[in-house]
N, C-alpha and C positions, 0 to 999 in steps of 0.2 A: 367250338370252344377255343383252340386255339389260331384261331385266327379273328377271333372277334376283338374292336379295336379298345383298348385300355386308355387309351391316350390321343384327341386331336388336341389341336389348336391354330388361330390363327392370330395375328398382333402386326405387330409395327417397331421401329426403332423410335425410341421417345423423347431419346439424350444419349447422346455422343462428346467424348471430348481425348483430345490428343496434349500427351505429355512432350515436347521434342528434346528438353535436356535429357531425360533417361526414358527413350522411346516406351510411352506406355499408353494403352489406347482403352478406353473405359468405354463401352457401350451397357443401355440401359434400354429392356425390349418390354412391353406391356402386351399381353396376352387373353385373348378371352379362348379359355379350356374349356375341356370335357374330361374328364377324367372318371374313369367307369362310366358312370350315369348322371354324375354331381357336374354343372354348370359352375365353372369357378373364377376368378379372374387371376393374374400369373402376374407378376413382375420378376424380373430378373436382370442382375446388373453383372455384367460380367468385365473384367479387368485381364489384358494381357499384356505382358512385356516380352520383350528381346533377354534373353540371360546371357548367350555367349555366342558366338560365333569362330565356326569352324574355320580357321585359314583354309587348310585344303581343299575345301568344297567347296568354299563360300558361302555357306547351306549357315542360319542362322537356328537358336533355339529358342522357343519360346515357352514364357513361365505364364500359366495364366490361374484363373480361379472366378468363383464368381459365386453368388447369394439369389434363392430362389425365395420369393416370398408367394403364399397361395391364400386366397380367402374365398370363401364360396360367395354366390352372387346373392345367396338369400340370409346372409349373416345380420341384415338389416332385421328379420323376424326372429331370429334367434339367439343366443348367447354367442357372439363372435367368435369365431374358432379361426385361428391363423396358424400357420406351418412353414416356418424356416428350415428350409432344406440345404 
């Protein structure tokens, strides 16, 4: 029970794009899941920037964030059910 998997998936990067005035890097990954039992499909766009940067270290910080959207694969027979995470 605890070790049975809740969660695969495997995908791809589907869109990519670089900000260079305020270092900011958007990637955008499309996913075919499993989640419990339910076959589903994933997109997720994820956004990171640069916020500050340590002199001392040189060691930089980054602000990121990002939007999971999930729809099952048989939403086509169903009443469409969607989940922004």
């Amino acid at each position: 029970m605890l070790d049975d998997i809740i969660y695969e998936h495997t995908g791809r990067i589907s869109g990519h794009s670089l900000d260079v005035e305020v270092p900011t890097l958007k990637i955008t990954l499309t996913n075919n899941s499993i989640i419990g039992s339910i076959d589903v499909t994933e997109i997720v766009t994820y956004y990171s920037k640069s916020s500050s940067q340590l002199p001392q270290d040189n060691e930089k910080i980054f602000y990121a964030k990002g939007q999971d959207m999930i729809t099952s694969k048989d939403r086509i027979d169903k009443n469409m059910e969607m989940e922004t995470i």
